[in-house]
C-alpha positions in Angstrom: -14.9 -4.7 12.7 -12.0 -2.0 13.7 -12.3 1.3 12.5 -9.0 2.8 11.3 -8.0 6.6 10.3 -4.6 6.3 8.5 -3.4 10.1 7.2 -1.0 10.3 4.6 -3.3 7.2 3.0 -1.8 8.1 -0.2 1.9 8.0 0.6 4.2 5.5 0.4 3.6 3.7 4.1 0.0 4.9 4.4 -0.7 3.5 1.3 0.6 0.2 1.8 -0.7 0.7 5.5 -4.6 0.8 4.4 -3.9 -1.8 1.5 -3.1 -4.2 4.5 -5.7 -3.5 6.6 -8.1 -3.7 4.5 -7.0 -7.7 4.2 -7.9 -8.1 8.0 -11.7 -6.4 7.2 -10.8 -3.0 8.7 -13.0 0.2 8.0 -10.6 2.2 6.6 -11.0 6.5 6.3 -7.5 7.9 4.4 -7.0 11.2 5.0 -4.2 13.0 3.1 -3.9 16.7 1.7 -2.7 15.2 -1.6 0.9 16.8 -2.1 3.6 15.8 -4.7 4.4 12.5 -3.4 0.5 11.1 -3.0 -0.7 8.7 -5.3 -4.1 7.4 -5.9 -2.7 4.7 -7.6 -0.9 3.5 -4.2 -4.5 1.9 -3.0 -5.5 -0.8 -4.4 -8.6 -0.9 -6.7 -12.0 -2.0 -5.4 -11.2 -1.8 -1.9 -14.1 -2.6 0.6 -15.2 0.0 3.8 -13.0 2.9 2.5 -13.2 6.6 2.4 -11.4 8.8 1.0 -10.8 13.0 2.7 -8.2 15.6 0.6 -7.5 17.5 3.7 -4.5 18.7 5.7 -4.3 17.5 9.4 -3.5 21.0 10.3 -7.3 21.7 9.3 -8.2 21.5 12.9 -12.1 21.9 12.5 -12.9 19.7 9.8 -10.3 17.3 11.2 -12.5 16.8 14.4 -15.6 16.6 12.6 -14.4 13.4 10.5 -12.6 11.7 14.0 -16.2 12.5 16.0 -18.2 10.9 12.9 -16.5 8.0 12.7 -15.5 7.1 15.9 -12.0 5.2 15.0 -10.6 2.6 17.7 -7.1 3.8 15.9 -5.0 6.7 14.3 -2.1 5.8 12.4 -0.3 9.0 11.6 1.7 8.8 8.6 0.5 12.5 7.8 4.4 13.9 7.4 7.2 15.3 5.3 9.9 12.4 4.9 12.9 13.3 2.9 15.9 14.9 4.4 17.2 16.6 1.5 13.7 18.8 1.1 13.9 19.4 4.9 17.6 20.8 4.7 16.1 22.9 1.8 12.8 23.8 3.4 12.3 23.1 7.4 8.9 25.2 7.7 7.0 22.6 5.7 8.5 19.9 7.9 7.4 21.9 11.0 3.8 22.2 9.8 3.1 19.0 8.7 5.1 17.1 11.6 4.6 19.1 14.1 1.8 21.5 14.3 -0.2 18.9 12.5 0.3 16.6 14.9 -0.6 19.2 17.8 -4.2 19.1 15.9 -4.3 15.6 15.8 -3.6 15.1 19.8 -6.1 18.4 20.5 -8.6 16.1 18.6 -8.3 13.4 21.1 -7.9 15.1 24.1 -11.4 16.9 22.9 -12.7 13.3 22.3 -11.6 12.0 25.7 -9.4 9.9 24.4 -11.6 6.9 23.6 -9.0 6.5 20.4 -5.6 5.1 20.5 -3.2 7.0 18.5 0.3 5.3 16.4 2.4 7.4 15.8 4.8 6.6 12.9 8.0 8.5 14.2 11.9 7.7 12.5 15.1 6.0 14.2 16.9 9.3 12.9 15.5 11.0 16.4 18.2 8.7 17.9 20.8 10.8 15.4 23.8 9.4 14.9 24.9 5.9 16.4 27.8 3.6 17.6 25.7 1.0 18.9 22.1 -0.2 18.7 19.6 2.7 20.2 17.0 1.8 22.4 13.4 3.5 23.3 14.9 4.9 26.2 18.1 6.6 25.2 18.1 10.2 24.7 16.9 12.0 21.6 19.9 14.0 19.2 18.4 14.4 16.1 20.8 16.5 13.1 18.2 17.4 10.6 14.9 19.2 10.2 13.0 16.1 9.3 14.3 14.4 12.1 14.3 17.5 14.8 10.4 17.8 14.0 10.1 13.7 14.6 11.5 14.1 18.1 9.6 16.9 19.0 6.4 15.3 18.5 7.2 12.3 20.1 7.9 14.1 23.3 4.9 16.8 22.4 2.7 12.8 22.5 4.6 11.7 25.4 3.2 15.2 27.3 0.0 14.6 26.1 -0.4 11.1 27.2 1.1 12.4 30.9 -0.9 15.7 31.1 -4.3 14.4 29.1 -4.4 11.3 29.3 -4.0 10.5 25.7 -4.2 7.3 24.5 -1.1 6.7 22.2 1.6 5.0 20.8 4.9 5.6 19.5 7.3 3.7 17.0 10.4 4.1 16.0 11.2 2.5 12.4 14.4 1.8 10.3 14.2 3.1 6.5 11.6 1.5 4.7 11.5 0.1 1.1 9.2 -1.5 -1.4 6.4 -0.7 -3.6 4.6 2.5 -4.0 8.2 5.0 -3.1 8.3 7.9 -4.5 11.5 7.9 -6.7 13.6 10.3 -4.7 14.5 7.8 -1.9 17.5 5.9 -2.6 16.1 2.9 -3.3 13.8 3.7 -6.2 15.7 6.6 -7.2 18.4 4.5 -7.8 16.4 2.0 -10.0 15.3 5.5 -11.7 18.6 6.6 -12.4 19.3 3.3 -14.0 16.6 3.3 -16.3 17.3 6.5 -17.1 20.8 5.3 -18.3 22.5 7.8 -15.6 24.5 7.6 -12.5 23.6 6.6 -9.2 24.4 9.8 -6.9 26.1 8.8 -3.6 26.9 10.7 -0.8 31.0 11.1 -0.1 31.9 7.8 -0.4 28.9 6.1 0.3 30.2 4.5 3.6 26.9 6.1 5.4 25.1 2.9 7.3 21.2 2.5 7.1 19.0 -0.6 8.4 16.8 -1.8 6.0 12.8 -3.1 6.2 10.1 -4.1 3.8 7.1 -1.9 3.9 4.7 -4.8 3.9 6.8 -6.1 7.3 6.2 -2.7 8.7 2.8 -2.7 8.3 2.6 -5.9 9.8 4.3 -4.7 13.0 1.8 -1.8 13.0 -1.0 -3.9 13.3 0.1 -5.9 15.5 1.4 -3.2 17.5 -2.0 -2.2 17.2 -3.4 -5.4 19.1 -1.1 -6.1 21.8 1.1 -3.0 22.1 0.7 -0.8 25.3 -0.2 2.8 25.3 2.3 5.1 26.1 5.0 2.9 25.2 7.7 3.3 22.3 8.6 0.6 20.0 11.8 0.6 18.0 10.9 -1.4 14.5 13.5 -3.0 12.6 15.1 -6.4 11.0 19.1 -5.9 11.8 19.7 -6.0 7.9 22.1 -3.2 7.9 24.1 -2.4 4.7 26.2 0.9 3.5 24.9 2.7 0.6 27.7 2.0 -2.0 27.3 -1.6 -1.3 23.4 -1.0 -1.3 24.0 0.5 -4.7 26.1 -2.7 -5.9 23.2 -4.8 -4.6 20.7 -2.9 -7.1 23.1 -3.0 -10.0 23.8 -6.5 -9.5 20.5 -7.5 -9.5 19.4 -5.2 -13.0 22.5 -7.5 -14.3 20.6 -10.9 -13.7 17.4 -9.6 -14.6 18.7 -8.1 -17.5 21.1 -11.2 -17.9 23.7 -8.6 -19.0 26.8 -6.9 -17.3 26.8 -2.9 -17.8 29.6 -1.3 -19.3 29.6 1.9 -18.1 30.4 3.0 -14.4 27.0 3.5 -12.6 27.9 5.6 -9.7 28.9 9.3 -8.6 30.1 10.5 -5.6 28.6 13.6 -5.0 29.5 16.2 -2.3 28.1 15.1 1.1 25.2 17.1 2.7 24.7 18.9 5.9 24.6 16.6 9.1 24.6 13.7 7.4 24.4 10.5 9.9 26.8 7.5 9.8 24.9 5.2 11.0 21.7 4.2 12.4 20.6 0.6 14.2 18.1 -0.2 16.4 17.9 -2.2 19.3 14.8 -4.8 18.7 14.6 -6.6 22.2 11.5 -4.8 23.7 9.3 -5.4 20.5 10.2 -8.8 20.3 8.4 -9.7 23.9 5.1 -9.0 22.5 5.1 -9.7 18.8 7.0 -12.0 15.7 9.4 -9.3 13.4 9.4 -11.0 10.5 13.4 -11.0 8.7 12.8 -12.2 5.0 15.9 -12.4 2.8 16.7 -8.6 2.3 17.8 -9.3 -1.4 14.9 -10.9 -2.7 12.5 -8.2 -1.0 14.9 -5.7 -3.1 14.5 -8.1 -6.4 10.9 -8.0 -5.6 10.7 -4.1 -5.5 13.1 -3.5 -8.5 10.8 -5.9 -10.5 7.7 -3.5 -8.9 9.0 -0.4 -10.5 10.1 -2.2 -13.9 7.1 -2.8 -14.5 5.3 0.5 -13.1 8.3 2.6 -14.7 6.4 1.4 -18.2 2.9 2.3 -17.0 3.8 5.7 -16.1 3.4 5.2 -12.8 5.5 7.8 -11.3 6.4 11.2 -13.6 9.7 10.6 -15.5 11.1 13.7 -15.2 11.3 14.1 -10.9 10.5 17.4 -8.8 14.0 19.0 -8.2 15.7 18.0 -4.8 19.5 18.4 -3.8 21.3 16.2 -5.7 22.2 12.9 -3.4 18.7 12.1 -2.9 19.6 9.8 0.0 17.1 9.2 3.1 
């Protein structure tokens, strides 16, 4: 049996993360300092060899203690601020949590001498903005907070791995949707807004490119990164199902239409003002991943009809607040 340490086990991919591994009879520990976007909910009920830790990474001490207990054969870091907009708004919490937490993370390992691989769950927004598909190797020009503190620990890992000796991977994904998102990413805030009978807000004129995977395909890739991936390597993650947000937005409303098996008569999107360095596009060259494992393309708009269904049904169960913490007012990854 594999022991695994997931932090941020309460987030969105953590969540889903330790809800897969579980299925292939992994110990599971979920760390996660519980902050406005964890869930307990997100984990499934009755789940077999789990533990649960409230506690931030950046808690050095107590950190060790649990990674020296337990003695994991992986880390998956998911332990990190995510949305743009907040970092644009507030950068220090993004340092903290992406950056100097991971320092404590990688001090933990190099303590332990390194007898733990470490994944860590980095952003193809380090790549910044793109013409063409970015590979592992090309240089780093991230425009935002989130995205600065994302590149800077995967070159803070990269030293560790030459310096220490640190066992540890990198990977690079495309923006995730799917169950368990807090609603102020663009897909599920979108299917908010809806239900809320308002408009969807849109960057400028929504023609912003984004490649799309579902969460339960990115686990996937994690784990079997996991088994066959090399340390010290970087993996770009992706499906090449790219789409612009306005159509994206179509897509969501057109699908609320069948399920609904009504057409709405109002106008559901806004343009709103666009927001500081905001990438045009991002896409991500797949090639290297593909020689060691399967990336699984399912049909993008039945993963979103799956999803929308998801939060139909969880929008009734109070699943999520109904009235959202305040962020800047595209709410766009």
């Amino acid at each position: 049996m594999y022991t695994a340490i997931v932090t941020g086990g309460l987030g969105f991919i953590g969540s889903n993360l330790i809800n897969f591994l579980s299925e292939k009879k992994f110990k599971i520990i979920n760390i996660d300092k519980v902050s406005y976007s964890s869930n307990f909910k997100n984990i499934k009920e009755n789940i077999n060899n789990y533990k649960f830790y409230k506690l931030d990474i950046n808690n050095k001490k107590k950190f060790y203690k649990i990674v020296k207990l337990y003695k994991p054969n992986v880390i998956f870091n998911l332990a990190a601020e995510t949305h743009v907009d907040r970092s644009i708004d507030k950068p220090i919490e993004f340092i903290k949590s992406n950056y100097i937490g991971l320092f404590f993370v990688l001090e933990t390992l190099k303590k332990l001498k390194n007898k733990c691989l470490l994944i860590q769950v980095s952003t193809d927004e380090v790549y910044g903005d793109v013409k063409k598909k970015s590979n592992e190797s090309d240089k780093l020009n991230p425009s935002s907070p989130y995205s600065a503190t994302k590149a800077a620990s995967d070159l803070l890992i990269k030293s560790y791995i030459r310096s220490f000796g640190v066992k540890a991977i990198i990977t690079r994904c495309c923006n995730n949707f799917g169950p368990n998102q807090f609603p102020e990413k663009f897909i599920p805030n979108s299917i908010y807004k809806i239900l809320n009978n308002d408009k969807i807000p849109i960057y400028s004129k929504g023609k912003n490119i984004r490649e799309w995977i579902y969460v339960k395909d990115h686990c996937r890739a994690l784990y079997q990164i996991f088994k066959k991936g090399k340390s010290g390597e970087i993996y770009n993650i992706g499906t090449g199902n790219l789409i612009n947000n306005y159509n994206l937005a179509k897509k969501i409303i057109k699908i609320f239409e069948k399920i609904r098996d009504k057409k709405f008569k109002k106008k559901l999107i806004s343009f709103v003002k666009d927001r500081p360095g905001h990438d045009f596009k991002y896409s991500l060259n797949l090639s290297k991943i593909k020689k060691i494992i399967r990336i699984k393309r399912n049909n993008f708009e039945i993963d979103l009809k799956k999803t929308i269904e998801w939060y139909l049904v969880n929008y009734k169960n109070n699943y999520f607040p109904k009235k959202l913490l305040g962020v800047r007012q595209g709410l766009l990854k």
